[in-house]
N, C-alpha and C positions, 0 to 999 in steps of 0.2 A: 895476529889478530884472532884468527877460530881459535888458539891456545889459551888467550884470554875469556874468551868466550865458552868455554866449555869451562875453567873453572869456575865464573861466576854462574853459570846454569848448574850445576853441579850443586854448588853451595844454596842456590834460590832453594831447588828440590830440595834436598835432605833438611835442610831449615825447614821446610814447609813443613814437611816427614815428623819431623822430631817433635814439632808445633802439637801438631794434632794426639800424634802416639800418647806422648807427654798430659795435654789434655784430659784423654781418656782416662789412661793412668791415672791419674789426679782425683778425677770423680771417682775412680774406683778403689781410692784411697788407700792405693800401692804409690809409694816415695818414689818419685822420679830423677832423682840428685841436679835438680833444677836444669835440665836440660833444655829444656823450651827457654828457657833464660838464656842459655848458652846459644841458642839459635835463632834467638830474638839479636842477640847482641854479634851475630855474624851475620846476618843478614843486614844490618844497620852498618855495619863496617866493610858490606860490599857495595852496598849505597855510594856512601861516603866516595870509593874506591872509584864509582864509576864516574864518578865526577873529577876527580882530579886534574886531569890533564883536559878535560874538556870546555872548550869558551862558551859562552852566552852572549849570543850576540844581539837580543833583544829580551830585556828583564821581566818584560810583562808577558809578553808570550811566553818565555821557558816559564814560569809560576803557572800560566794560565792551565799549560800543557798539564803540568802534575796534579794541579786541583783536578783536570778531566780524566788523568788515570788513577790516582789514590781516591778522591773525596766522592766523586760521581758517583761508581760503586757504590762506595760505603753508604750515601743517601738513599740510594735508588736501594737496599736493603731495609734499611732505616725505613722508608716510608710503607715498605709491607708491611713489618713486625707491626708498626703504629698502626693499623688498619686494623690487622688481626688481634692486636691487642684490645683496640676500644671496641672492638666487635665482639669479643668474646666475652667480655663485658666483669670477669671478673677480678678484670687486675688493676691494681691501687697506681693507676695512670697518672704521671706528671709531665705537666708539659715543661718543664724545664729541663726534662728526658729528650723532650723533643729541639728544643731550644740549642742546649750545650751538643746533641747529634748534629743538628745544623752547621753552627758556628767550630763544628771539631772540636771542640772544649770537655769531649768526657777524659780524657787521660791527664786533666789539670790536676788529678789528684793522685796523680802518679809517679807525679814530678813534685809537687809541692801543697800542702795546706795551707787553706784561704780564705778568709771569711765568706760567708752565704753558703757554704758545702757548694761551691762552684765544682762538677767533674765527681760528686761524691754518688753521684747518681746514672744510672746506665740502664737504658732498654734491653730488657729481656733479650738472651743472644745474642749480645752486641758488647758484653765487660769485655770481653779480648780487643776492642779494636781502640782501647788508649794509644796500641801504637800508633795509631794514625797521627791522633796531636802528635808527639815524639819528631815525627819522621817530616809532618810539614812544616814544622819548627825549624830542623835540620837544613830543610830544603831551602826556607826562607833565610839559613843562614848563610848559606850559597854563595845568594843574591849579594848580600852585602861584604862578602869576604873573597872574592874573585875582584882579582886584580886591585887589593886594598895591600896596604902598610904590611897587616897583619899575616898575609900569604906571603910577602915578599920577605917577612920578620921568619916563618916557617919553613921555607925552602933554604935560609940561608945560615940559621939556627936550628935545627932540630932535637937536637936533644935539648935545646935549653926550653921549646917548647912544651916538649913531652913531659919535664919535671915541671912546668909552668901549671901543664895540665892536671897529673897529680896532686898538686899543692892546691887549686883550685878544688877537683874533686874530694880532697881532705876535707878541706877548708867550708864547703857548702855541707857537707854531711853534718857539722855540728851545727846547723839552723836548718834540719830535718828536709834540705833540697838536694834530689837525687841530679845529678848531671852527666850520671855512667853514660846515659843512652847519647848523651851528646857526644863525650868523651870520644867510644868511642866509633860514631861513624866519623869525625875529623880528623883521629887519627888513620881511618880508611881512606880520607881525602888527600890527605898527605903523603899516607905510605904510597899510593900511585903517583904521585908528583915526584917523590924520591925513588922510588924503584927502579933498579935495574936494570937493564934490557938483558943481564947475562939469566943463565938458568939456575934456579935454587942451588945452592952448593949442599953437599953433606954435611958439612960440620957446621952449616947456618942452621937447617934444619934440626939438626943439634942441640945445637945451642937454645931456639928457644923450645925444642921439645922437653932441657932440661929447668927454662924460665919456668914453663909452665908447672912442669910438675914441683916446682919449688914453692907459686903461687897458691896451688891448690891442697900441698901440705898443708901450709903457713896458716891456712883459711880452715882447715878441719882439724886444727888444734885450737885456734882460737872459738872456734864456736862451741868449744866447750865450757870458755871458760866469761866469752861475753855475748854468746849469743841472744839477739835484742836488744843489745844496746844501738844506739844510730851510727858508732863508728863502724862496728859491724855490721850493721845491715845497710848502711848508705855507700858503705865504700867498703871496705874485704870483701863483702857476697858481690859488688857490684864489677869493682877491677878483678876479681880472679875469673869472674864470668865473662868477663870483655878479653883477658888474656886466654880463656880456652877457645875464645874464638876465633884469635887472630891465627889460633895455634892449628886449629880447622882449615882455617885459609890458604894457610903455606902448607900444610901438607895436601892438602887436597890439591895445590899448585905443584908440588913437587912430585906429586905421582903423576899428574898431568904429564908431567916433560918427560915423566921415562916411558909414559906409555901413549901410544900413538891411535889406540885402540879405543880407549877411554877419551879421545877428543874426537873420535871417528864416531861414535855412541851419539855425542850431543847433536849430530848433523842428523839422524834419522828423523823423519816425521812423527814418531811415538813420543821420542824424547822433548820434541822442538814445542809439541800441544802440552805438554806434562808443563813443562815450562811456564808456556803463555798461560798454565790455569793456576799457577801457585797462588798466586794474590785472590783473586776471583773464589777459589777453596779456602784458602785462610778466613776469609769474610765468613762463610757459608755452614764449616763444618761444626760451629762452635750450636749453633742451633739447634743442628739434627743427633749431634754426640751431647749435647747437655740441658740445653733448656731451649725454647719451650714445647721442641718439637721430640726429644727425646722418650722413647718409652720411658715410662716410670717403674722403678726399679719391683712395686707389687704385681707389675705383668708376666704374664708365664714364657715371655719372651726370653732366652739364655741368651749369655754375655756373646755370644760368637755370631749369634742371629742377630742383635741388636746393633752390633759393629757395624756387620753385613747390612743391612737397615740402613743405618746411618750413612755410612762411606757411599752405598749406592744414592743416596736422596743429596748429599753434599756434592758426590759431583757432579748431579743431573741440575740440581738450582745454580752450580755454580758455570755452568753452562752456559745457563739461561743467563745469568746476570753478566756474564761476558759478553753474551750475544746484543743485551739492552744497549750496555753500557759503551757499547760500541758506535751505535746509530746516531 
């Protein structure tokens, strides 16, 4: 159990890490090779991961539970920025900013276009957190796939699932609906339902170290030649990024089992707060590294002061918004 537990602390971290890095990067308009993607999409497949083998033994309360650890936060943010926004008085305020924040509906257009620009719109500081829909979506699919047809069809079929899934996430990309993110935290839910109790083998590791890097070819040749079209961007950017994450997972599992050192790390108290503040910092850091709390790039502020700036004020709010979000 702590061997399990230190890969998934591991992965929380360094996705958080990557999140942010990547972010900056971005604004500062050095190419990040979609890495925040790669970390978006290994983070949702330790989701996934963690649920697997675990029951629910009342439907309403596990929901309830995750609305008060995901959505709580993200509200109790949401209802600053909205404060500070109609206060400052100069920003072209919609309440249906506040509306789809409410209801978790800004990432509707992350997933799919829709009449009324439902999700087409997001309060200042808060565009990063479509994963939110994403990931309650996920959760809500939990609920209805624990202990259904369809678990019992995936435990006893597997590969016939996995091309079930591909063929679907083909198949939804030519009517412009991404379903990567769904993809795959379920295939995280399964791969813990089917895994092993033995320790990673070498030539598994192998194997998909050589997947991957075949994935990720296949994916920077064809972007040359259809990048923007919807197969490419709904599904090649989508699965090659879901496949470097799985590829994240098992080796960061596999250095786990050789080293005894690196699961001894996750037990310290340094480690164990780094931990409980990933989510609470993911909300936090997109404000003070970009908008609306960011210096503006005409301040005599340099890029290493600004960071410094920023990283200190993201994890002092993100503190606080832990600390709220708790009571």
């Amino acid at each position: 159990m702590h061997q399990f537990k230190s890969e998934i602390s591991y992965i929380r971290v360094f996705s958080m890490m990557a999140v942010i890095i990547a972010h900056y990067l971005a604004w500062r308009n050095v190419y990040t090779f979609q890495i925040e993607t790669i970390a978006v999409s290994a983070f949702l497949f330790i989701s996934g991961y963690l649920y697997g083998n675990k029951s629910i033994e009342n439907r309403k309360v596990w929901i309830k539970n995750r609305i008060k650890r995901v959505l709580v936060p993200f509200w109790i943010l949401a209802a600053v920025l909205s404060i500070y926004l109609i206060v400052k008085g100069n920003y072209q305020f919609a309440l249906r900013q506040i509306i789809e924040s409410f209801f978790n509906l800004q990432g509707i257009h992350s997933i799919i276009s829709i009449p009324f620009a439902l999700g087409n719109g997001h309060l200042s500081g808060l565009s990063h957190c479509w994963f939110l829909t994403v990931i309650m979506l996920c959760y809500i699919g939990i609920i209805f796939l624990k202990d259904s047809r369809v678990e019992k069809f995936g435990d006893n079929h597997p590969v016939m699932l996995l091309l079930l899934s591909i063929f679907l996430h083909i198949a939804f990309c030519f009517i412009n609906v991404a379903i990567g993110c769904f993809v795959i935290f379920f295939i995280g839910y399964f791969y813990r339902r089917l895994e092993s109790t033995k320790k990673t083998s070498n030539s598994f590791f192998a194997l998909i170290t050589f997947a991957m890097l075949v994935v990720v070819s296949i994916r920077i040749v064809l972007k040359k030649y259809i990048d923007g079209e919807c197969f490419y961007d709904f599904f090649i950017a989508s699965f090659s990024s879901n496949i470097c994450a799985i590829w994240c997972f098992i080796l960061v599992k596999w250095i786990c089992e050789k080293s005894s050192l690196l699961a001894a790390i996750t037990a310290k108290k340094s480690w164990k707060w780094m931990d409980n503040m990933t989510y609470p910092l993911y909300l936090t850091h997109y404000m003070f590294l970009k908008e609306p709390f960011a210096p503006p790039p005409s301040t005599q502020m340099n890029i290493c002061s600004s960071v410094v700036f920023g990283c200190i004020l993201s994890i002092v709010s993100a503190m606080i918004l832990n600390t709220i979000a708790k009571r």
